[in-house]
BALOBA-1460 file (C-alpha; in Angstrom, 3 decimals):
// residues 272
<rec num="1" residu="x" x="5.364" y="-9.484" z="-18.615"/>
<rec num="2" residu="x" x="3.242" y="-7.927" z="-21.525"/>
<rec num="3" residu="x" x="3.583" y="-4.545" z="-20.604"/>
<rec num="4" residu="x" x="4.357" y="-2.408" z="-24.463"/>
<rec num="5" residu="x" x="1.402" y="-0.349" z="-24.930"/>
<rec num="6" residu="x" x="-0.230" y="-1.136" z="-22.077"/>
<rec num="7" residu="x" x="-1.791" y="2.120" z="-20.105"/>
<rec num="8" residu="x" x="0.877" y="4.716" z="-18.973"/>
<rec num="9" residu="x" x="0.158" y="6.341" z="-15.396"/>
<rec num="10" residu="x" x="0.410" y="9.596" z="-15.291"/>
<rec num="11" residu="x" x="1.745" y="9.642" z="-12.018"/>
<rec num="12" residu="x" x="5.240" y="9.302" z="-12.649"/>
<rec num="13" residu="x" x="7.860" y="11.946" z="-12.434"/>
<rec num="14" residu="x" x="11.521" y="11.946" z="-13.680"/>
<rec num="15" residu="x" x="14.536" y="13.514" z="-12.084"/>
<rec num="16" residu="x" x="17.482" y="12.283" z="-13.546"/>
<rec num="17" residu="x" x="19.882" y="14.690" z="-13.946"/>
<rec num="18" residu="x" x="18.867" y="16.606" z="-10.613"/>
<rec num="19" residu="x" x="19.986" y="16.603" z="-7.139"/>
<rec num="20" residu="x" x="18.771" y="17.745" z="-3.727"/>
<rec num="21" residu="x" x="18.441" y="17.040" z="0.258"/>
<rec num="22" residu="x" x="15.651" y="17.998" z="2.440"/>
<rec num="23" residu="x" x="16.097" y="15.789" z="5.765"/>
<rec num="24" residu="x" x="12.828" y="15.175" z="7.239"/>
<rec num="25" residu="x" x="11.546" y="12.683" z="10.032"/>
<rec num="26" residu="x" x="9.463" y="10.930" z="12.131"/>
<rec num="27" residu="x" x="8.063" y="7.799" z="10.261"/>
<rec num="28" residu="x" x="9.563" y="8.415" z="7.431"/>
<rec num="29" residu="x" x="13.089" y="8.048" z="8.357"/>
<rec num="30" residu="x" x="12.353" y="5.162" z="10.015"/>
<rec num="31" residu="x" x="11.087" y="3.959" z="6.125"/>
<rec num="32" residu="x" x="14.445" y="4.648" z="4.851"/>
<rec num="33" residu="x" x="16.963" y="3.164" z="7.519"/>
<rec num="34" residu="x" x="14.618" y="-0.045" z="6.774"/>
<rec num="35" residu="x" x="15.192" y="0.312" z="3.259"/>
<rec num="36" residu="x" x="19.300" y="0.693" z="4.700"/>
<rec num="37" residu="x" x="19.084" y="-2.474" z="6.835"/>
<rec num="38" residu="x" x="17.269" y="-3.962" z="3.671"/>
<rec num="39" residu="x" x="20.527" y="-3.744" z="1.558"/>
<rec num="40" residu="x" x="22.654" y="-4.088" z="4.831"/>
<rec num="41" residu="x" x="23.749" y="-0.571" z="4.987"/>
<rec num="42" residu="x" x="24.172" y="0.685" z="8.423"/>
<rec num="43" residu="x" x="22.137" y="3.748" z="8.194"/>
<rec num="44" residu="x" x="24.371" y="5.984" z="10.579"/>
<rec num="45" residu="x" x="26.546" y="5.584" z="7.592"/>
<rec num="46" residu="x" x="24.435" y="7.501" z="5.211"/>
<rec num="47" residu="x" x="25.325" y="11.534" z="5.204"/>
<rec num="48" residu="x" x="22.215" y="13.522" z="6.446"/>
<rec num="49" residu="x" x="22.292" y="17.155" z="5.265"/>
<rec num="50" residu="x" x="19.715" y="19.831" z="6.240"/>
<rec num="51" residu="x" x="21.326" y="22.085" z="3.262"/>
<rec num="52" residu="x" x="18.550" y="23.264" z="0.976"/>
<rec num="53" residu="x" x="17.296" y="21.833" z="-2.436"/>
<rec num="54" residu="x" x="20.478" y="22.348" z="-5.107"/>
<rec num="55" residu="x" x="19.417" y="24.143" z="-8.341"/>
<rec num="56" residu="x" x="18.118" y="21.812" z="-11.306"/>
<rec num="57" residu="x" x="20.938" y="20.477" z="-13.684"/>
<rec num="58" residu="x" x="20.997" y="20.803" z="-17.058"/>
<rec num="59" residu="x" x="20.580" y="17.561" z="-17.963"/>
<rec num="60" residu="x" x="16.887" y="17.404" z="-16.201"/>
<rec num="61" residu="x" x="15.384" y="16.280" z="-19.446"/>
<rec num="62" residu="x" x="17.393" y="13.520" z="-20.306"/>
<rec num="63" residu="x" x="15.811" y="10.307" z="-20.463"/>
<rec num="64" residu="x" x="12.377" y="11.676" z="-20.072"/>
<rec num="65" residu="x" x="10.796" y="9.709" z="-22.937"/>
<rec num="66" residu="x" x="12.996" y="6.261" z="-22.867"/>
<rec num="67" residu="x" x="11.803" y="2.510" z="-22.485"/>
<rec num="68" residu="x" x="13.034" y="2.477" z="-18.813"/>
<rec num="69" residu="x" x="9.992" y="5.198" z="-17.633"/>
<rec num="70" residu="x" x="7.983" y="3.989" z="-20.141"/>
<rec num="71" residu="x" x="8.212" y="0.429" z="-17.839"/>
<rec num="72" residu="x" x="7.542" y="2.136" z="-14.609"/>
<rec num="73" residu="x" x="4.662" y="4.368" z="-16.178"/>
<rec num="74" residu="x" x="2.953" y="1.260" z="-17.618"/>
<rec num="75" residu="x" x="3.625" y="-0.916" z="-14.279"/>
<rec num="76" residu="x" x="2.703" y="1.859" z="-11.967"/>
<rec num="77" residu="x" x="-1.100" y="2.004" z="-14.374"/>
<rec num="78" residu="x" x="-0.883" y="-1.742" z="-13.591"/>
<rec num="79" residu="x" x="-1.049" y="-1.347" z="-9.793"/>
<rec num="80" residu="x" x="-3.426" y="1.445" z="-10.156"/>
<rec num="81" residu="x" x="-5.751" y="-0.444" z="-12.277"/>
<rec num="82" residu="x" x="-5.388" y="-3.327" z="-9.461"/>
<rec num="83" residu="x" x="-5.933" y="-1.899" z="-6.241"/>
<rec num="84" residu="x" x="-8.343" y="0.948" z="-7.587"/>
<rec num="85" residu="x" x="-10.732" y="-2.219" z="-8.201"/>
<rec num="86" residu="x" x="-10.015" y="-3.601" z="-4.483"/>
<rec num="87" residu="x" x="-10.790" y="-0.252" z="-2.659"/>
<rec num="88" residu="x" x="-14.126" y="-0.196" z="-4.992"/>
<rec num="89" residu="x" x="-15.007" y="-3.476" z="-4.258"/>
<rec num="90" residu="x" x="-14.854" y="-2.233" z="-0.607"/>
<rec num="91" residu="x" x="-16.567" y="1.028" z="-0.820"/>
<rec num="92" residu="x" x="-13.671" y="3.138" z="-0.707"/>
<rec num="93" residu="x" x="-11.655" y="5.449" z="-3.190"/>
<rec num="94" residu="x" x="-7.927" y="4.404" z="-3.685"/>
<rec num="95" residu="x" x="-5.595" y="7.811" z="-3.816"/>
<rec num="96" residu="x" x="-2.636" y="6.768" z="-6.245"/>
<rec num="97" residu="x" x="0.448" y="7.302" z="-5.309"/>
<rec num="98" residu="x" x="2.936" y="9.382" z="-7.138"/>
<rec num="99" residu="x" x="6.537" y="7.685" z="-8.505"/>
<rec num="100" residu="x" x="9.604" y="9.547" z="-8.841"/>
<rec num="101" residu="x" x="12.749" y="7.980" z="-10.902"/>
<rec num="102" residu="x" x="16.042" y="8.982" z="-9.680"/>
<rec num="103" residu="x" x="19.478" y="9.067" z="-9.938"/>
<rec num="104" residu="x" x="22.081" y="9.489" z="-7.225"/>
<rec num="105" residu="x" x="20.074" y="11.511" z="-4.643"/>
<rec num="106" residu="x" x="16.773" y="13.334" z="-4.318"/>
<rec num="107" residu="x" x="14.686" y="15.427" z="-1.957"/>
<rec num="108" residu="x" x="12.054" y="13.836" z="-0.189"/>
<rec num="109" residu="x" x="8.913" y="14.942" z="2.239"/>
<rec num="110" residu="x" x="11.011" y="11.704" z="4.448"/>
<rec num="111" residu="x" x="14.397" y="13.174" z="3.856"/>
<rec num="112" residu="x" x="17.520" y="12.544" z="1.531"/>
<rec num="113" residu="x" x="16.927" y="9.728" z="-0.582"/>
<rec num="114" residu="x" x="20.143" y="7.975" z="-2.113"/>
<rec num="115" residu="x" x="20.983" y="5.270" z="-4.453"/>
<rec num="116" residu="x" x="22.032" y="3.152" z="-1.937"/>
<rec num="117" residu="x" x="18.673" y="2.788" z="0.157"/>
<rec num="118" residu="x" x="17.117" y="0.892" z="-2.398"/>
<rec num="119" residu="x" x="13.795" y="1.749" z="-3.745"/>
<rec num="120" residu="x" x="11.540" y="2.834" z="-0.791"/>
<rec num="121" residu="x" x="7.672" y="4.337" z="-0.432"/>
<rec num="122" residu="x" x="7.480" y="8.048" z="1.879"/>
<rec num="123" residu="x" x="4.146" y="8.201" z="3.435"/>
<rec num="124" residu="x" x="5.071" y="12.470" z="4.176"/>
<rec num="125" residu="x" x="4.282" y="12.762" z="0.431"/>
<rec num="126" residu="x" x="2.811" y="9.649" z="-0.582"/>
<rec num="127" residu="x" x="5.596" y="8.921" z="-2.903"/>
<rec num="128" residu="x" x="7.491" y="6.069" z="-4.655"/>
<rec num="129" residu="x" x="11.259" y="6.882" z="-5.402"/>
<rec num="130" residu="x" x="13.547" y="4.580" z="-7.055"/>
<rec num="131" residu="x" x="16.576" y="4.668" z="-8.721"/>
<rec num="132" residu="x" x="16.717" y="2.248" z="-11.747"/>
<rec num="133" residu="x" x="20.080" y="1.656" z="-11.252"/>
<rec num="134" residu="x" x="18.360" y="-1.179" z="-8.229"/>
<rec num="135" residu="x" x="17.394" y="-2.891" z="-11.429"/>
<rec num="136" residu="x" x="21.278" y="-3.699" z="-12.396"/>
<rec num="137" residu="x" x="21.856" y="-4.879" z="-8.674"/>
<rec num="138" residu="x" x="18.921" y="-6.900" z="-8.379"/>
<rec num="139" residu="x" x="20.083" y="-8.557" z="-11.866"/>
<rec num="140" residu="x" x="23.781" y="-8.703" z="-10.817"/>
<rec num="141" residu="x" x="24.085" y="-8.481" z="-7.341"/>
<rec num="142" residu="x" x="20.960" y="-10.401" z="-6.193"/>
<rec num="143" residu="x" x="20.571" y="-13.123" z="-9.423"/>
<rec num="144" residu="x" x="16.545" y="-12.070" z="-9.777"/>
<rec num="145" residu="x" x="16.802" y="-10.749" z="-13.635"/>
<rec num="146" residu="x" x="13.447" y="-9.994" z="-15.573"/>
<rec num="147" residu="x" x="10.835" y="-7.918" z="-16.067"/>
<rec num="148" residu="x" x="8.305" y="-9.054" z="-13.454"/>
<rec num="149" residu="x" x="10.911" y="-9.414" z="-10.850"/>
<rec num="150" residu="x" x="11.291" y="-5.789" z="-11.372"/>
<rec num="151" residu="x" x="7.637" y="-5.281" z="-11.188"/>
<rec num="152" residu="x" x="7.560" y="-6.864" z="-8.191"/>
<rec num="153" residu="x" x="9.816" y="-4.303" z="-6.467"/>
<rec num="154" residu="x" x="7.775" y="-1.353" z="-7.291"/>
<rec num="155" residu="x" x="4.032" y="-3.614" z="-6.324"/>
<rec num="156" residu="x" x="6.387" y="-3.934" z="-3.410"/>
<rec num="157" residu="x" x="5.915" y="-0.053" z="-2.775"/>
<rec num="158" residu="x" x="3.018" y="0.197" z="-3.933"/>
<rec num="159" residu="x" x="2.329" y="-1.779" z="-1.391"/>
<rec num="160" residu="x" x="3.410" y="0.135" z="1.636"/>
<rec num="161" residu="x" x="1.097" y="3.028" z="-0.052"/>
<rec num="162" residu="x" x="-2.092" y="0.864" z="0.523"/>
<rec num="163" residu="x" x="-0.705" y="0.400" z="3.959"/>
<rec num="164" residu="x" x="-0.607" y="4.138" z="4.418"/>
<rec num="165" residu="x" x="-3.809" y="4.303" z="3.038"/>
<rec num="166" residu="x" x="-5.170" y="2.007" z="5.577"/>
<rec num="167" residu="x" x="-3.759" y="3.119" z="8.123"/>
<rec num="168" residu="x" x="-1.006" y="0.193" z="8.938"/>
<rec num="169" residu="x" x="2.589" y="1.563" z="8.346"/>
<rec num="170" residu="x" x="2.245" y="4.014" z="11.027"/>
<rec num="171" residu="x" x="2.828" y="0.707" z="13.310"/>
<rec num="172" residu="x" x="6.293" y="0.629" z="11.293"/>
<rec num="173" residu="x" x="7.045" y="3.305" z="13.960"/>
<rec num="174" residu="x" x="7.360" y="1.177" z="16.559"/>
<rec num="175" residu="x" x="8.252" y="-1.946" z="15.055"/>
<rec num="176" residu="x" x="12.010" y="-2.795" z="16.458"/>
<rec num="177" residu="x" x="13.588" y="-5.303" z="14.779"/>
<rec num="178" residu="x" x="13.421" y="-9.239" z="15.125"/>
<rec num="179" residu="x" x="11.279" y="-11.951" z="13.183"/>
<rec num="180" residu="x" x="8.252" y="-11.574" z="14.689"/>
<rec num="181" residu="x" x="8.576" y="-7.955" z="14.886"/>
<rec num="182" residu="x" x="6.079" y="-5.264" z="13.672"/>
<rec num="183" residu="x" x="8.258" y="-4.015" z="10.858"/>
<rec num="184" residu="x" x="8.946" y="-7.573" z="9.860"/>
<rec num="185" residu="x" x="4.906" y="-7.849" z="9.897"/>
<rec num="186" residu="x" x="4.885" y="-4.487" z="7.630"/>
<rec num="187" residu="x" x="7.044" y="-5.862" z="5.332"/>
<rec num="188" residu="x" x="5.620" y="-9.577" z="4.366"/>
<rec num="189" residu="x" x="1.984" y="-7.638" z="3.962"/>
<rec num="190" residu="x" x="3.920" y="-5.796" z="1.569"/>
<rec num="191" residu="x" x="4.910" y="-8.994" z="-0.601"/>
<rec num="192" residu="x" x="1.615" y="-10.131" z="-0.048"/>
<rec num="193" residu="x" x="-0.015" y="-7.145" z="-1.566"/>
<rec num="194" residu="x" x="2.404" y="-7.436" z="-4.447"/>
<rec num="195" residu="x" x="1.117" y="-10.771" z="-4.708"/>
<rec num="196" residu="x" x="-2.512" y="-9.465" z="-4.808"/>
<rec num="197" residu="x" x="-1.172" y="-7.005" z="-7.903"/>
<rec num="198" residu="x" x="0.198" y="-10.079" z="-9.771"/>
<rec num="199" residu="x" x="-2.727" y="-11.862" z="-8.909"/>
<rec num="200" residu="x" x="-4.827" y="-8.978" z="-10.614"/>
<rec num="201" residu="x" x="-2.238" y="-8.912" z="-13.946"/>
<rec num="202" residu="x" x="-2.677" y="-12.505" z="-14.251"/>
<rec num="203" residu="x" x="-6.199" y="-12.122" z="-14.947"/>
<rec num="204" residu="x" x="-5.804" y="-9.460" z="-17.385"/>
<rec num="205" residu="x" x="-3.301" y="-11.928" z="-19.135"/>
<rec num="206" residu="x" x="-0.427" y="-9.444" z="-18.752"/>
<rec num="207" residu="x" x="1.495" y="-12.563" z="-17.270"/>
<rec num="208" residu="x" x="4.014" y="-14.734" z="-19.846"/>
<rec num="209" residu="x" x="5.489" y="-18.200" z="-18.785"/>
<rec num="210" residu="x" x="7.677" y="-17.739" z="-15.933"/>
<rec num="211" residu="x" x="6.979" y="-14.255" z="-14.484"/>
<rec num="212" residu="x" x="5.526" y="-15.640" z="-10.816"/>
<rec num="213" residu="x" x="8.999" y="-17.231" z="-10.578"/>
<rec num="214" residu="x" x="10.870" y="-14.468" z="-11.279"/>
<rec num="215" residu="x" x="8.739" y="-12.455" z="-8.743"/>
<rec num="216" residu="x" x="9.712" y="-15.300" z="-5.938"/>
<rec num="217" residu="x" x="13.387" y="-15.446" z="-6.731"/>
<rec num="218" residu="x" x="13.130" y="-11.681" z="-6.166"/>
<rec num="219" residu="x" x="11.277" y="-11.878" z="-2.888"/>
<rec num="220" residu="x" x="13.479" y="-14.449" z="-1.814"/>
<rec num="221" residu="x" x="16.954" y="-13.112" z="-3.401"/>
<rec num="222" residu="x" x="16.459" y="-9.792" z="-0.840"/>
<rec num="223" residu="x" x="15.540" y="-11.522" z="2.368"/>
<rec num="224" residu="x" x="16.708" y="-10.601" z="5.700"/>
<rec num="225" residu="x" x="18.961" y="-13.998" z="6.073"/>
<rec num="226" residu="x" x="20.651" y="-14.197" z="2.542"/>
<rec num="227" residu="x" x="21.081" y="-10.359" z="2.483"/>
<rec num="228" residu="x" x="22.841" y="-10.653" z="6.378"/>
<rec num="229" residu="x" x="24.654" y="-13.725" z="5.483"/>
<rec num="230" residu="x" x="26.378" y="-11.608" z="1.818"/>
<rec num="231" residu="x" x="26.875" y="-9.044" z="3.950"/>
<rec num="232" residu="x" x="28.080" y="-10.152" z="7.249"/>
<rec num="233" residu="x" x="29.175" y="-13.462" z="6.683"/>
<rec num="234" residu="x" x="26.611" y="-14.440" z="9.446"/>
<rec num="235" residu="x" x="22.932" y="-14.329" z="10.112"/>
<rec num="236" residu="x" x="21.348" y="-12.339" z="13.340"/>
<rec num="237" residu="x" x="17.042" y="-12.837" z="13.441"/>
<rec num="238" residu="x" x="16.867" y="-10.504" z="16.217"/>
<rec num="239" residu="x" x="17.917" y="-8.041" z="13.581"/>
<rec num="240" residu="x" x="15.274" y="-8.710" z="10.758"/>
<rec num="241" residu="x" x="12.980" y="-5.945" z="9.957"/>
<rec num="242" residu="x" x="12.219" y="-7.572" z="6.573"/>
<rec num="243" residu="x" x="11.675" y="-11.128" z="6.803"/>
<rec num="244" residu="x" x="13.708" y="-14.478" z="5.254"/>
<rec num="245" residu="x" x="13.631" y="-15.311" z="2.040"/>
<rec num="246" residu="x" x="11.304" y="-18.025" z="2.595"/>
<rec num="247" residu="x" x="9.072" y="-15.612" z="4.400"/>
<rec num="248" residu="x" x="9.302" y="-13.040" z="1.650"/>
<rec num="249" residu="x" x="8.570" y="-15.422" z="-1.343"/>
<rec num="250" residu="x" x="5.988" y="-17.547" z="0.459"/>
<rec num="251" residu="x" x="3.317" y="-14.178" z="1.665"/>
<rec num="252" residu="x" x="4.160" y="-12.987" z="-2.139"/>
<rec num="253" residu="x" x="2.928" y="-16.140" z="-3.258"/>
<rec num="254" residu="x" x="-0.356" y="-16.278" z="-0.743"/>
<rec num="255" residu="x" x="-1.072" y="-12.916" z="-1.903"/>
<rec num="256" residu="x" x="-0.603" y="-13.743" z="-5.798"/>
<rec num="257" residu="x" x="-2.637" y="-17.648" z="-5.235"/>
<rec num="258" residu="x" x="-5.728" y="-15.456" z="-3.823"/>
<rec num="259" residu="x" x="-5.805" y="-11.921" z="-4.849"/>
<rec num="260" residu="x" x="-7.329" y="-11.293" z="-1.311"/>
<rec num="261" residu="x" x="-6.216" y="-8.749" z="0.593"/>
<rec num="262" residu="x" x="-7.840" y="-10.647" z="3.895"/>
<rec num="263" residu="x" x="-5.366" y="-13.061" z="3.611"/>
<rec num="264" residu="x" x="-2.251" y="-10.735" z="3.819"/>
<rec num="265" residu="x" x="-3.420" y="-9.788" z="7.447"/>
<rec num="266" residu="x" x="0.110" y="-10.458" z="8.951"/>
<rec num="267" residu="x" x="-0.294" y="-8.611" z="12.197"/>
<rec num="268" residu="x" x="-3.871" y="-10.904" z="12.881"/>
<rec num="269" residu="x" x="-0.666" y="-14.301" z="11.980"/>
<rec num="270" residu="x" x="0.436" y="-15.789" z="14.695"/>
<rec num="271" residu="x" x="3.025" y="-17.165" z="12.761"/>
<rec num="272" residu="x" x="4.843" y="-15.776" z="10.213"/>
């Protein structure tokens, strides 16, 4: 992906090198035990605290100015660009969404976020958090390496924001589990709208040779059945709340073939 001096959101906030826990619920804890069942993490296994904020480290500044949030500014202007365009096109402003980089743990308006959920999207505050140490696992761990395919994970949660927006994830809430559940439904509209956003940087020419695949192995490298089957040895459909990989890569793929968001209406599918 040509992404070097492309435009930088200003959206983005760094906290590496501070800590904190604010436990909060509703909707968004049910966003980040799906992010836990995402990476097969039992999510009565992560520590809850209700202890207030710690004070900031002294290494808060590090790493404010490197290539890594350079990436995630630029990519995060790319989704911006993309989806400010849709909402125009139908009459409507698009609120960005903010992005906060990590490491380790942070406070969020959803609770305590922690390396091991993954990247995940609260709607309390309308906020991306990731920590970009998901970008050695999804190399390592998970075989998706490049750019895009790291693009892809934050259009990912960018997409659940446009879902807020809309007024869809709330229906996470009571989405159970299962493949033809609601929060399996939440999540493929999610690749699909990542689709739509690499749909959009194709047409700017952002795109090189190669960067839709590396978005599908992605999709597919961290669906419900190959993530279960690492994990567990076995795979269980009545406990999907993501999708398959085939699932995953194929509405990422509808999404990036039309760049129309009325074809990523999974809940209207009566197949997924």
């Amino acid at each position: 992906m040509l992404w070097k001096g492309g435009r930088r959101s200003t959206n983005v906030s760094d906290r590496r090198g501070m800590s904190g826990g604010v436990i909060g619920g509703g909707i968004g804890a049910v966003v980040i035990a799906l992010i836990a069942l995402f990476l097969g993490i039992n999510p009565d296994d992560i520590p809850q605290t209700t202890a207030p904020p710690t004070s900031e480290q002294s290494g808060a500044s590090a790493g404010m100015n490197d290539e890594a949030r350079e990436f995630i500014e630029v990519t995060l202007g790319y989704t911006e660009d993309a989806w400010n365009e849709v909402f125009q096109g139908a009459g409507r402003d698009y609120p960005e969404p903010k992005l906060v980089i990590f490491d380790g743990s942070t406070s969020t308006a959803c609770g305590f976020g922690q390396t091991a959920m993954g990247p995940f999207y609260c709607p309390r505050d309308a906020t991306v958090y990731i920590d970009l140490a998901f970008y050695r696992d999804l190399k390592e761990r998970f075989s998706a390496p490049g750019d895009f395919a790291q693009a892809y994970v934050i259009a990912h949660e960018v997409g659940h924001h446009v879902q807020n927006a809309l007024g869809v994830l709330e229906r996470a809430q009571s989405g159970g589990s299962g493949p033809d559940s609601d929060a399996v439904r939440v999540e493929l509209q999610a690749d699909c709208y990542a689709g739509i956003w690499g749909n959009h940087a194709a047409k700017r020419k952002v795109l090189q040779p190669g960067d839709p695949e590396e978005a599908l192995a992605a999709a597919a490298a961290i669906g419900d059945d190959r993530l279960q089957q690492q994990t567990q040895g076995r795979v269980a459909p009545e406990s999907f709340t993501h999708g398959s990989s085939e699932q995953r890569a194929r509405w990422f793929r509808r999404g990036f073939d039309t760049g129309d968001i009325r074809q990523c209406d999974t809940f209207g599918s009566a197949t997924l």
